[in-house]
C-alpha positions in Angstrom: 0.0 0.0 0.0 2.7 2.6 1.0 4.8 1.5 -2.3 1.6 2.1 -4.1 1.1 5.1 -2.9 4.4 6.5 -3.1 5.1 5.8 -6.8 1.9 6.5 -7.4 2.0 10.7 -5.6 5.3 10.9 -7.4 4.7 9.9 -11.3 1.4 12.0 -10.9 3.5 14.8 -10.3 5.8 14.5 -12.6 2.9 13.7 -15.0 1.8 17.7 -14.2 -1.4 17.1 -12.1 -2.8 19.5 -10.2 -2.1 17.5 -7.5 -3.2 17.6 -3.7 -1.8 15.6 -1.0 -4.2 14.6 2.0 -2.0 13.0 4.6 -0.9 11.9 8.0 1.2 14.8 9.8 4.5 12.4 9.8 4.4 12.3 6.5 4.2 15.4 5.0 7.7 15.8 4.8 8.3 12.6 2.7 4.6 13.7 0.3 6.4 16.7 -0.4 9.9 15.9 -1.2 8.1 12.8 -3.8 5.7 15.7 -5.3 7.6 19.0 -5.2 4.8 20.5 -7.1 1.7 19.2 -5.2 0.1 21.2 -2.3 0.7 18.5 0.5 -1.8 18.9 3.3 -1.5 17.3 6.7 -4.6 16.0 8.6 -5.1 16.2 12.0 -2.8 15.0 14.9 -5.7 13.4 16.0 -6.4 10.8 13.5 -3.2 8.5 13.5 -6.0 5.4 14.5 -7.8 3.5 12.5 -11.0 4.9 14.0 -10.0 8.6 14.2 -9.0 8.7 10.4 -12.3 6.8 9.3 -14.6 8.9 11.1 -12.5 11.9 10.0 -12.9 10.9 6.5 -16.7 11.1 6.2 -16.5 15.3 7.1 -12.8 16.5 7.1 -11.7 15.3 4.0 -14.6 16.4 2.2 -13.7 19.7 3.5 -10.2 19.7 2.9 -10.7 18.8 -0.5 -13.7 21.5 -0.9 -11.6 24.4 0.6 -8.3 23.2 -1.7 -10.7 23.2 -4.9 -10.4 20.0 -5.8 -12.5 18.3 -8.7 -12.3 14.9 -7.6 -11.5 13.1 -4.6 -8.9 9.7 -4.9 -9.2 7.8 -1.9 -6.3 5.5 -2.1 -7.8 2.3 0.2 -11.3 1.1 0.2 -12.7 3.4 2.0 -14.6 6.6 1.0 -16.8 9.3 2.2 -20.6 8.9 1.3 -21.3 12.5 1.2 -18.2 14.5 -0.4 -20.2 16.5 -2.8 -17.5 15.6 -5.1 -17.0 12.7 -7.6 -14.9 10.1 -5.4 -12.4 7.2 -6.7 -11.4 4.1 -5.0 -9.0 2.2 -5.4 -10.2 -1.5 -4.0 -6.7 -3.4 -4.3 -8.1 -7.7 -3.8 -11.4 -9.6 -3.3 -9.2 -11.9 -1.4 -12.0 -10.8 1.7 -14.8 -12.3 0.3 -13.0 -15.3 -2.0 -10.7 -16.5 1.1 -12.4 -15.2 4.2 -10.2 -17.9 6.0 -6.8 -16.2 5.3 -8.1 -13.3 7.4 -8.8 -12.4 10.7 -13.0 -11.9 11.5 -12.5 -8.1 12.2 -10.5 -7.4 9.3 -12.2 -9.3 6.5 -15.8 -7.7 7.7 -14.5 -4.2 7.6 -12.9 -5.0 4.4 -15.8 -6.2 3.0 -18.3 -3.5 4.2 -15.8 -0.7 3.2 -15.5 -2.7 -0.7 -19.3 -3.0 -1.6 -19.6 0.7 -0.1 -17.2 1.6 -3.2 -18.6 -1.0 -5.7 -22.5 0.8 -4.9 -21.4 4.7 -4.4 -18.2 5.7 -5.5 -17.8 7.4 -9.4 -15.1 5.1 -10.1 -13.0 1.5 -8.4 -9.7 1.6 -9.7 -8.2 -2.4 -9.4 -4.6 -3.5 -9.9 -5.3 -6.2 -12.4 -7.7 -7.7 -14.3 -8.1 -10.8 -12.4 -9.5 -8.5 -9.7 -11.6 -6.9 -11.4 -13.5 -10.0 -12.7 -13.6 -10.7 -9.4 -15.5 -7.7 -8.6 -17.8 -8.7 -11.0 -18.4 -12.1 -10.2 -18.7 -11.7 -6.2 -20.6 -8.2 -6.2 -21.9 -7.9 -9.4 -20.1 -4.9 -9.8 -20.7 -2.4 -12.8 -18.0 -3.1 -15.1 -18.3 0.4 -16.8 -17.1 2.0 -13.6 -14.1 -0.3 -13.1 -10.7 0.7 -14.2 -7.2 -1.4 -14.4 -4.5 0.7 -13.4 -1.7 -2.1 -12.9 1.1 -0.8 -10.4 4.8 0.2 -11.6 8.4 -0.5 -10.1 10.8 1.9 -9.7 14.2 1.4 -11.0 16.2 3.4 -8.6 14.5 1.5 -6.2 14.6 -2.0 -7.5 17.1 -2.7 -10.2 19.6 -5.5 -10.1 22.6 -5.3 -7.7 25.9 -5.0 -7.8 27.6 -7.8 -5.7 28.7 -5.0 -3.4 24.7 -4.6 -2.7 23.9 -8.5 -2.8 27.0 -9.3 -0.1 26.2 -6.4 2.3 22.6 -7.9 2.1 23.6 -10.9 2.8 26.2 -10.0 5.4 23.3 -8.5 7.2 21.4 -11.3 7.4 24.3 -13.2 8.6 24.7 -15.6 5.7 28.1 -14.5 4.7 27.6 -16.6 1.0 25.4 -18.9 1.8 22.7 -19.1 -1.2 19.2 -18.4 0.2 15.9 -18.4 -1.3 13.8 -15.0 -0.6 10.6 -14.4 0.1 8.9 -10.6 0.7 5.9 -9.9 2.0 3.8 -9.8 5.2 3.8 -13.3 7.3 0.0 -13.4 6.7 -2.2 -17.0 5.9 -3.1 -15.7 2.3 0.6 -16.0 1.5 0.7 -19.5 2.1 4.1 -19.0 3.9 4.0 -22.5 6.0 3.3 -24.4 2.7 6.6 -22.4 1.2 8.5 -23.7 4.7 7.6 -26.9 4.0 8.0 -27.3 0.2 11.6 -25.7 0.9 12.7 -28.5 3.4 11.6 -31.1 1.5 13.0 -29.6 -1.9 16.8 -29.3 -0.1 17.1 -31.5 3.0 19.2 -33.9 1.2 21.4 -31.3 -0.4 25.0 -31.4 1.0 25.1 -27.7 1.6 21.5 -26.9 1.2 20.7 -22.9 1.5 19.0 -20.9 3.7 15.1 -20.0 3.4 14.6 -15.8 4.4 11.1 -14.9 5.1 11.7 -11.0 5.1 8.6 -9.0 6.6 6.0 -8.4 9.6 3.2 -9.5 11.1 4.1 -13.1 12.6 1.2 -16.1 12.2 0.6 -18.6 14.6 0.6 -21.4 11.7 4.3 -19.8 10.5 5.4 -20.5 14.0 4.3 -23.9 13.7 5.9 -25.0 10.2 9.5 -23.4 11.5 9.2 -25.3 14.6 8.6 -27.7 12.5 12.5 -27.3 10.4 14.9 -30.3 10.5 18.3 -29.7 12.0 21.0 -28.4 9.1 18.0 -27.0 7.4 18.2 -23.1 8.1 14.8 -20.6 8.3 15.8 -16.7 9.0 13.0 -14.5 10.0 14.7 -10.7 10.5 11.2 -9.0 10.2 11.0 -5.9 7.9 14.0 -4.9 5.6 15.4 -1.6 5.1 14.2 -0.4 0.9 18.3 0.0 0.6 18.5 -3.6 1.4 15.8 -4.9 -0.8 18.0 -5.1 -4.2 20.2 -6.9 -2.8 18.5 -9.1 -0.6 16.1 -10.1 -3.8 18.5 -9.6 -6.8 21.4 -11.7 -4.5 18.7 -14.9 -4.0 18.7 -17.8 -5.9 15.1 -17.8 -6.2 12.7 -15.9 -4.8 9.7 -17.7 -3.9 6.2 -16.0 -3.4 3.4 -18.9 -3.4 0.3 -16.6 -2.6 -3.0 -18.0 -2.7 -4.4 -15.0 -3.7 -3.5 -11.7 -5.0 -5.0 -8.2 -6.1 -1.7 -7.3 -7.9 1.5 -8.9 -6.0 4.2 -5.9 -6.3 7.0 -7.9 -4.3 6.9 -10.6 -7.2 7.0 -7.4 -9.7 10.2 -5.9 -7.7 11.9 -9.4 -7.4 11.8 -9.6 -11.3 12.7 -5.8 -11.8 16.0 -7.0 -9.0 17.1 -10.1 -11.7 15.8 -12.8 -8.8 14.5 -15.8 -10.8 10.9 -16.4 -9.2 8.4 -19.1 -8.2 5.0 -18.2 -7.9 1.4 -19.6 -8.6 -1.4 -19.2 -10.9 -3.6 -17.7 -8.5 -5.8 -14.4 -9.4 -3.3 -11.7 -10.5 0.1 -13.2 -10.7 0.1 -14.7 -13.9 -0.7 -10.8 -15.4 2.3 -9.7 -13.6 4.9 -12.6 -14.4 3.6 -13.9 -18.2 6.2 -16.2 -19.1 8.9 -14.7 -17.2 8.6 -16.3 -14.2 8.3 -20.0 -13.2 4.7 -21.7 -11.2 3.7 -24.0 -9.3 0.4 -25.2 -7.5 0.4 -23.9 -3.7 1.0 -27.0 -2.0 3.7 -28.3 -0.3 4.8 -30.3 -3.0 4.1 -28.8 -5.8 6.5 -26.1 -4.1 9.2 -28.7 -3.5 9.4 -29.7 -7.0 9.3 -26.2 -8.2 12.0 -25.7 -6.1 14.0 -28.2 -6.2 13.9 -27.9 -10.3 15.2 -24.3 -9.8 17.6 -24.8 -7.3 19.0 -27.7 -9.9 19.1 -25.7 -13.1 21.4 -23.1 -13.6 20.3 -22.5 -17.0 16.8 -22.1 -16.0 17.4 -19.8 -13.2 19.7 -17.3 -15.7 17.0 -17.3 -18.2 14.0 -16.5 -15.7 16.3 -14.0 -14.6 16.5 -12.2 -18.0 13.0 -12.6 -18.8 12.1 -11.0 -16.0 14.4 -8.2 -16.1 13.1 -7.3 -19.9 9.6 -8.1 -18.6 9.6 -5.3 -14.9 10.2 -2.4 -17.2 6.6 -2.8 -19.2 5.3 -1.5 -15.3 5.9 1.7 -14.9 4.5 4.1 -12.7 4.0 7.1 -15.4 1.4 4.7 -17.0 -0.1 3.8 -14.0 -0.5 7.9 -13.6 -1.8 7.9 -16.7 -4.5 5.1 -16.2 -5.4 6.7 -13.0 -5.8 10.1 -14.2 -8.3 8.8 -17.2 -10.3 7.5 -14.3 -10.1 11.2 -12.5 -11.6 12.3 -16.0 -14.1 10.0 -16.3 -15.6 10.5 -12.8 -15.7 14.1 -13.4 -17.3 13.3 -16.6 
């Protein structure tokens, strides 16, 4: 969402929109240096909850956005006020809510859901990531498919290019593999990302190696059923879990893997397989909602079991050959996602709703 946002603020600027920036006092500073043109506006101290920012929503943004002269209203996240006088966008990013309830928690799958057929039924237009999800919006909520627009996410070069081997060995050094090969995976340590199938598909696919590598499961929010599968890990079979990565790190902690590995059940775009590609990392993934849009050909699948992982694995971690060519095909293939055409896409969107 925050990688979204970001490269989103910043091609829309460069792009020459008359661009206004509703944001969270903290960062303000960051909104303005990514869109020195835009008029960056912090929202109260008060609303740095959940709560605070959705009740704000409904009467101070509409305000905000009134008082700056604005012609439309993007709301970057589900939600959106019912009564802004203004034409409002939403951008509704999976359906994974409604289609795997069970990957969630309760709490956080209802409000998702409320706060997605609030934007399907009243705002002017749902921007998706992908295709696949909007089908999905069709097919679950009967959504209007004349008031859907794709706008797939970009990757940013400077961000996410392929490393040097400075960049891949201080990554590594970090972690405290010192050249030991390691698969990556990126993402949050959440049920729809099917991250104790991944643990399990890796030990099987390299326990009998002689000097198998290291599995790295890089990002926040632990799961109970990720404790289990780790707990779970052989002897001489090694599972690193540092938590969240600094973005100076992320080149060469994906570009340095020998695969990266991201077997989601579900996805409404799936930018870390996108920056993984951009980074040179060969990549496993599955054919689940979105990811076959983002990786085409360039990338290697497999069903999200645990050994249909293993065996994608394993062929990888075998094959030379086939690692270097994934790697080039999905170099060539990152730079078709860009973020000036997502700025583009979304800013015939902001036409048609004022339309």
């Amino acid at each position: 969402m925050i990688r979204y946002v970001d490269g989103l603020v910043a091609a829309l600027d460069k792009a020459g929109a008359d661009l206004v920036v509703v944001c969270q006092r903290a960062d303000a500073q960051r909104y303005a240096a990514l869109a020195p043109a835009a008029r960056v506006l912090p929202g109260p101290a008060g609303i740095t909850n959940r709560a605070a920012r959705l009740t704000w929503e409904q009467t101070g943004l509409p305000l905000l956005a009134r008082q700056a002269g604005a012609q439309v209203i993007h709301v970057p996240y589900y939600s959106m006020p019912l009564r802004s006088g203004l034409p409002t966008v939403v951008t509704v990013h999976d359906v994974t809510w409604f289609t795997e309830p069970s990957q969630h928690s309760a709490v956080k799958a209802s409000f998702f859901r409320s706060a997605t057929r609030t934007a399907v039924r009243h705002a002017s237009r749902v921007i998706v990531p992908s295709k696949a999800t909007r089908d999905e919006l069709i097919r679950v909520l009967a959504a209007d498919p004349t008031r859907i627009d794709v706008a797939y996410h970009g990757v940013d070069p400077a961000l996410f290019h392929r490393p040097s081997e400075r960049e891949a060995g201080h990554a590594a050094d970090r972690l405290g593999l010192h050249g030991t090969p390691y698969v990556a995976f990126l993402g949050p340590l959440e049920p729809r990302k099917n991250i104790p199938s991944l643990i399990r598909g890796f030990v099987r696919a390299v326990q009998d190696l002689p000097d198998p590598p290291a599995l790295v499961l890089a990002g926040g929010v632990r799961d109970a059923d990720v404790d289990v599968a780790v707990g779970e890990v052989p002897s001489g079979v090694k599972v690193l879990r540092p938590g969240y990565l600094s973005f100076a790190d992320l080149p060469g902690f994906l570009g340095g893997a020998v695969v990266a590995a991201f077997p989601s059940r579900g996805e409404g775009f799936g930018l870390p397989l996108l920056e993984a590609m951009a980074c040179g990392a060969p990549v496993l993934t599955t054919h689940s909602t979105s990811l076959p849009e983002v990786g085409g050909d360039a990338v290697a699948y497999t069903e999200p079991d645990d050994a249909a992982i293993a065996e994608g694995l394993r062929t990888l971690l075998t094959s030379p050959e086939r690692r270097e060519a994934l790697s080039a095909a999905g170099l060539a293939r990152a730079k078709e996602f860009t973020w000036e055409a997502s700025a583009d896409a979304h800013l015939l969107s902001y036409q048609r709703a004022v339309e």
